[in-house]
Each structure stands twice: as structure tokens, then as C-alpha cells.
C-alpha positions in Angstrom: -35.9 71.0 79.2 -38.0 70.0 75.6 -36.1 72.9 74.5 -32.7 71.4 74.6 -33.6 67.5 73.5 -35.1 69.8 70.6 -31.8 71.7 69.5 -29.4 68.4 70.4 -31.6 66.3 68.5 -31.5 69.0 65.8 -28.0 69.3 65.6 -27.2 65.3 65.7 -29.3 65.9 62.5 -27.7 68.2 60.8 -24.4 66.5 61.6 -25.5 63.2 60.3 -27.0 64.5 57.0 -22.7 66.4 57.0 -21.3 62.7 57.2 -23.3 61.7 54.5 -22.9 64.4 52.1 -19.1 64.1 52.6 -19.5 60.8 52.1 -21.0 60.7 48.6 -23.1 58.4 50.0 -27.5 57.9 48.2 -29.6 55.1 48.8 -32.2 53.0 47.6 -32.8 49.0 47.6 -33.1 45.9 45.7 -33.1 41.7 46.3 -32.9 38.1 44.9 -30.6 35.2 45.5 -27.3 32.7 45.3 -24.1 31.4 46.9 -20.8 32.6 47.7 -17.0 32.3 49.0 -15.5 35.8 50.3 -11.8 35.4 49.9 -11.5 37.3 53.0 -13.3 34.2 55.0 -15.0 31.1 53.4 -18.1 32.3 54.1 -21.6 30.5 52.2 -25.0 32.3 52.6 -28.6 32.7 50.5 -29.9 35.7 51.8 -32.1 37.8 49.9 -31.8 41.3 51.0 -29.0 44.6 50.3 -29.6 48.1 49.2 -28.2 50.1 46.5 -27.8 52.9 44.2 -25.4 52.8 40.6 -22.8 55.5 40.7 -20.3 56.1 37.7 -17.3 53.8 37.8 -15.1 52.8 35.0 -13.7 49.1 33.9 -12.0 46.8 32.0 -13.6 43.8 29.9 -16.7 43.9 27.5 -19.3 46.1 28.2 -22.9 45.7 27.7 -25.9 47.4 29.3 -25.8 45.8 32.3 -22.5 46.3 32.9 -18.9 44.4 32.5 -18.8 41.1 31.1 -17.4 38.2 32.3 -15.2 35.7 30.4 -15.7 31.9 30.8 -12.6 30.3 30.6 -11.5 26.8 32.5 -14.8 26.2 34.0 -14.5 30.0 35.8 -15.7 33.4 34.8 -13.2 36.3 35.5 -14.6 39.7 35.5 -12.1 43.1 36.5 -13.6 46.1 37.4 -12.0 49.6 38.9 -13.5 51.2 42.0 -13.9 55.4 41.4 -15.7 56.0 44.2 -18.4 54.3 43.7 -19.2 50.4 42.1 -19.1 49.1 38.7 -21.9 47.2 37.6 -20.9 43.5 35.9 -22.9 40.9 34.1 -22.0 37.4 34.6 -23.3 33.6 34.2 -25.7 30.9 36.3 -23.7 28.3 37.3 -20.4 29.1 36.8 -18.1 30.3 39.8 -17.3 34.0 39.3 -13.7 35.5 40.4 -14.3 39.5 40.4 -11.1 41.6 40.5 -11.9 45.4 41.6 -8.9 47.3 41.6 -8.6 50.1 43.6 -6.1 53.2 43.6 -4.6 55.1 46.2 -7.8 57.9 47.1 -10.3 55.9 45.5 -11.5 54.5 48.9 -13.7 56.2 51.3 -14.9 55.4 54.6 -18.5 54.5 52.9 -17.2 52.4 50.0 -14.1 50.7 51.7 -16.0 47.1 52.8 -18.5 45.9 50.0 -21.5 43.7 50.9 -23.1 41.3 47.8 -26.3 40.1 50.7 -27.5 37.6 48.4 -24.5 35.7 48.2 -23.2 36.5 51.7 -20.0 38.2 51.0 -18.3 41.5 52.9 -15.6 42.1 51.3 -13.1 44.5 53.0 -11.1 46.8 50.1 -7.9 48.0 49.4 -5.6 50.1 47.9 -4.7 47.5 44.8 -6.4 44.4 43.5 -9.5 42.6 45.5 -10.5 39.4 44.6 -14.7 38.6 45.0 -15.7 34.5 44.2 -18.8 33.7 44.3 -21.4 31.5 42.0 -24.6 32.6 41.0 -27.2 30.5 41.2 -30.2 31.9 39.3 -30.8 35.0 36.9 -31.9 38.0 37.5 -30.6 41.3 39.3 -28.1 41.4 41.9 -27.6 44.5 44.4 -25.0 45.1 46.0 -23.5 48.1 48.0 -21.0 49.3 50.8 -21.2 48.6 54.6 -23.9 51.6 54.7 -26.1 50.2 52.1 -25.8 53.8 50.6 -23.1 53.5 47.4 -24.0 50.4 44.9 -24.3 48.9 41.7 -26.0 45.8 40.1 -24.7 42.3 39.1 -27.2 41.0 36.1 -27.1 37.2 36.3 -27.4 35.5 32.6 -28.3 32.3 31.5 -25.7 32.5 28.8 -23.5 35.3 28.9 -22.7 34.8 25.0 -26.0 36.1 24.3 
């Protein structure tokens, strides 16, 4: 009887360490804080937890080592960012609300990075083929993580106190 919990427990193993491979999925974690408004649902939170890891993506905008930059303009900083796979990281401004644009094309979602979660500012944001729209507003500086549904596949958001500097 041990014998066979040993070799189904082994090969539920095996199996889920498969899924994850084909996934592309790593992990690792991160934290801090802020508010938010998902455009999927008007949803406000200040939790302080997510996971992580940076994987290569490519975008549009300023760059700088933290990432893309966002543009103030009208009271509202605008970032755009596309989704290969993985997450871009962006760098953005306290205080002002933030409208994120990650454009994604046809193959470029998979089950693991199809529905992104920013913890700290309470947004799970489902992805699609096309344009997705993130808002949220930062409320302090410092280091955002952020990551997919599994909390394997992430990036960073770098919260400035002035993104002209």
C-alpha cells in the first residue's frame, strides 16, 4: 500500500514540475504598497504582498534602468508596454494616476501569464489578444512586484518621486 502513495505521489510530481516547465513559469517574491482601479472591476485595495521574477519583454516609451517611463501629461501618466511572454518592467510617478497599456499579440499569451496580478495595488487584470488597459495610482516610492495568477512570471514597477529625474 506505501508503495503505491509512493509512485502516485511521485508521478503527480513529475507532472507538476512538466506544467511548469511548459509553462515558462520561475519564481521568486517581493512587497510594498498603494491604490488602484482595475478596468476590469473598480476594485481599491493596499495590500502588501505578490511574487515575482523579471523575464525579457520589449516596449515602447523611454527607457531607463528600471524599466519604461511614464509620460505625465493632463494630470495622468500613460505608460505602453508589449507582453512577450513574460512582463515589462515600467517606472512611474507618486501621486499621479497611472494608465498602463500592455499590448499583447496573437501567441504571446499563455495559460501562466494570461491574468496579471499588481497585490499592492489590488488589481487582476485578465489579458488579451490586443491592447489592456491597467490604472492605478501609486502612492509611495519604492519597488513594485507584480506577476501572473501563479505568482511565477513577473516584473517590477519602480515608483519615483519625480519621474523627470
Amino acid at each position: 500500500m506505501k508503495k503505491s502513495f509512493y509512485l502516485l505521489g511521485s508521478v503527480l510530481a513529475i507532472a507538476l514540475i512538466g506544467i511548469v516547465l511548459l509553462s515558462g513559469c520561475t519564481r521568486s517574491s517581493g512587497n510594498t504598497g498603494g491604490t488602484a482601479v482595475n478596468s476590469n472591476s473598480s476594485q481599491s485595495s493596499s495590500e502588501t504582498q505578490n511574487t515575482t521574477t523579471q523575464q525579457s519583454t520589449s516596449s515602447s516609451g523611454a527607457k531607463s534602468n528600471g524599466g519604461t517611463k511614464a509620460t505625465v501629461s493632463d494630470g495622468v501618466q500613460t505608460v505602453t508596454t508589449t507582453l512577450e511572454r513574460g512582463y515589462a518592467p515600467i517606472v512611474v510617478q507618486t501621486g499621479i494616476p497611472v494608465k498602463w497599456t500592455i499590448t499583447a499579440e496573437n501567441g504571446d499569451l499563455s495559460g501562466c501569464n494570461n491574468k496579471m496580478l499588481i497585490r499592492s495595488y489590488g488589481v487582476e487584470q485578465k489579458l488579451n489578444v490586443g491592447e489592456n488597459v491597467v490604472e492605478f495610482t501609486p502612492t509611495k516610492s519604492g519597488t513594485i512586484q507584480y506577476s501572473c495568477w501563479m505568482g511565477m512570471v513577473g516584473s517590477t514597477i519602480t515608483v519615483v518621486d519625480d519621474i523627470n529625474q
